[in-house]
C-alpha positions in Angstrom: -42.0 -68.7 -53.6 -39.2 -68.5 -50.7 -39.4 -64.7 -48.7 -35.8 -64.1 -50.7 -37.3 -64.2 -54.2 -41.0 -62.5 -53.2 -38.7 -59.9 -51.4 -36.9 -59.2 -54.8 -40.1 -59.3 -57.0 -42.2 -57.1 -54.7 -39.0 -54.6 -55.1 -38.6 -55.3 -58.7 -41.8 -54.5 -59.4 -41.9 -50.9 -57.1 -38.8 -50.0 -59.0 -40.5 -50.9 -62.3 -43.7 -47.9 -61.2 -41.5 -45.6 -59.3 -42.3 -43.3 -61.7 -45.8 -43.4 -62.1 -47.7 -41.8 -59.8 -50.9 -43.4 -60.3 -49.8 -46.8 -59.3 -51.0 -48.6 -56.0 -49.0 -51.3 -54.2 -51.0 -53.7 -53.2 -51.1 -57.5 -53.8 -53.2 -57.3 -56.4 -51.3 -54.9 -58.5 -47.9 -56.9 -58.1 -49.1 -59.8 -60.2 -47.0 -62.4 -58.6 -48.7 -65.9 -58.7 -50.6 -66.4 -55.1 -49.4 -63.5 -53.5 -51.8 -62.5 -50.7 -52.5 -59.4 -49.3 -51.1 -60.6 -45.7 -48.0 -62.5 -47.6 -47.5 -58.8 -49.5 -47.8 -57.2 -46.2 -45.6 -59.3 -44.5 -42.5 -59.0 -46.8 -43.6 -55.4 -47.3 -42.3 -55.3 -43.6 -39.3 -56.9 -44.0 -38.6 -54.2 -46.9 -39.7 -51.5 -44.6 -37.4 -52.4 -41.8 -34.2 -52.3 -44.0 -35.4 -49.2 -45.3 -35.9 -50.1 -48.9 -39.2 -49.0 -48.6 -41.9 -46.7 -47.5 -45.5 -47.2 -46.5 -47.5 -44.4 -47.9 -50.9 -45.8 -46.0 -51.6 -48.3 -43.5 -55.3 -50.0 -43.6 -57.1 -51.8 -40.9 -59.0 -54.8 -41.3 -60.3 -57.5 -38.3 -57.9 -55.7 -35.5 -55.1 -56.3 -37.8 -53.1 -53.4 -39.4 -51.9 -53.7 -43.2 -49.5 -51.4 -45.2 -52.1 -50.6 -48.0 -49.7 -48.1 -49.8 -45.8 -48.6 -50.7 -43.4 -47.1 -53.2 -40.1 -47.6 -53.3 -37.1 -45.5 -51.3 -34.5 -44.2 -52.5 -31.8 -46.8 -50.8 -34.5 -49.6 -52.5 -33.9 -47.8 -55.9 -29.7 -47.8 -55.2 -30.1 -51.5 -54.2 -32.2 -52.7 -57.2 -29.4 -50.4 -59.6 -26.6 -52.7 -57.8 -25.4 -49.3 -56.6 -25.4 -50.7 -53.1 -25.6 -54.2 -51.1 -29.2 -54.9 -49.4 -28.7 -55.8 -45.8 -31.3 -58.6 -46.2 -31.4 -61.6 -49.1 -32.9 -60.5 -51.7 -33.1 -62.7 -55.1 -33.7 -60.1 -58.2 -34.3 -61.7 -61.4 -32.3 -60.0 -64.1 -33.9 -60.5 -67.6 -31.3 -59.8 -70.4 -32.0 -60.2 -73.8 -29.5 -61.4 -76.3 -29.2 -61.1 -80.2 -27.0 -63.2 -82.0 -27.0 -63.6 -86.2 -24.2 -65.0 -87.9 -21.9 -66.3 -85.3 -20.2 -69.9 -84.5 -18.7 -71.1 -81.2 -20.5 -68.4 -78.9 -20.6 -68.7 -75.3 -23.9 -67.4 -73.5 -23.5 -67.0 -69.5 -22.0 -65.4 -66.9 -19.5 -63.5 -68.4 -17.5 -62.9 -65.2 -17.9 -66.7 -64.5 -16.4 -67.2 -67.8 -13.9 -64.6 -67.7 -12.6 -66.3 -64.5 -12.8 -69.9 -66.0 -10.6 -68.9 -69.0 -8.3 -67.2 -67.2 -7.7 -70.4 -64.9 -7.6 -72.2 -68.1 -4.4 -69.4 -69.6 -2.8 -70.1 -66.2 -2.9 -73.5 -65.7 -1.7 -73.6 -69.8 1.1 -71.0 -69.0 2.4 -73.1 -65.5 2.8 -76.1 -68.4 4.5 -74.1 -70.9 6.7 -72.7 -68.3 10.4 -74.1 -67.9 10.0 -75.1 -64.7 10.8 -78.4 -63.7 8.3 -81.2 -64.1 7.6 -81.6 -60.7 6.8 -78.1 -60.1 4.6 -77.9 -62.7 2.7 -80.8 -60.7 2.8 -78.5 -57.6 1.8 -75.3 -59.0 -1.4 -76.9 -60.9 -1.9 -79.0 -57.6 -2.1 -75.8 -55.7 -4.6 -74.2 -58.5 -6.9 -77.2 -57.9 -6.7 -77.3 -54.3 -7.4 -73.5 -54.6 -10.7 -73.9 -56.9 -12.0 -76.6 -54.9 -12.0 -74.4 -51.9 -16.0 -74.2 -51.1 -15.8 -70.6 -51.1 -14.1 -70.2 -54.3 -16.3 -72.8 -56.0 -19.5 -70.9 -54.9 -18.0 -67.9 -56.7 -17.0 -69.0 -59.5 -18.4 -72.4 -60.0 -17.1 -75.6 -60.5 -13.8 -75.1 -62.8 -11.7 -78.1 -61.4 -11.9 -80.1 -64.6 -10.4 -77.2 -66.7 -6.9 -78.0 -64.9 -5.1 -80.5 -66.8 
């Protein structure tokens, strides 16, 4: 796993037993596939430093010091509720769980990535139906593409070129 995802997980996890005061933090207890206990205290660090975090016990082994005991801080319990922006990458792995009975045509994703997507599709339909002149028509969508293409916009909202016709 890259630092980004066990960074997430390890803070996933915390936020999962904030409340129970029994729980230790240690690798073992985070049940993440080939987590070690220096990998765990190494990212632990990284949490610590941007104060999402906080070591309740530090443990010595060869010279070399650990953080043996973590819970969650209050600014790692805002970042995991979306409440506020980490100041490091962290990947946090958002399970939803959908029901559907009885439907046709239904859409599963993103639904601000397609909230965006149709409304590029209404405006792209609405610069057609518009009186304008043909040849504005051709500018105006041109614009839009050049607009969604943008590398920036594209990582936002995904690719959504091909809706423009």
């Amino acid at each position: 796993m890259k630092d980004i995802e066990l960074r997430g997980a390890i803070l996933e996890k915390l936020y999962q037993k904030r409340k129970d005061p029994s729980f230790r933090a240690v690798a073992s207890t985070m049940l993440i596939p080939g987590l070690t206990d220096e990998e765990f205290s190494r990212i632990c660090e990284h949490l610590r430093e941007y104060k999402l975090i906080d070591v309740l016990e530090w443990h010595e082994v060869d010279n070399t010091t650990y953080m043996q005991f973590v819970k969650i801080s209050a600014r790692g319990i805002d970042v995991i509720e979306s409440e506020i922006p980490p100041d490091i990458g962290i990947e946090i792995m958002r399970n939803q769980n959908i029901n559907i009975s009885g439907s046709q045509n239904v859409v599963i994703g993103n639904n601000n990535s397609q909230e965006i997507k149709n409304h590029i599709i209404e405006l792209a339909q609405a610069i057609q139906a518009s009186d304008a002149s043909e040849r504005d028509k051709e500018e105006a969508k041109g614009l839009l593409s050049r607009f969604i293409e943008h590398p920036l916009v594209t990582s936002i909202i995904g690719s959504a070129v091909g809706l423009i016709k």
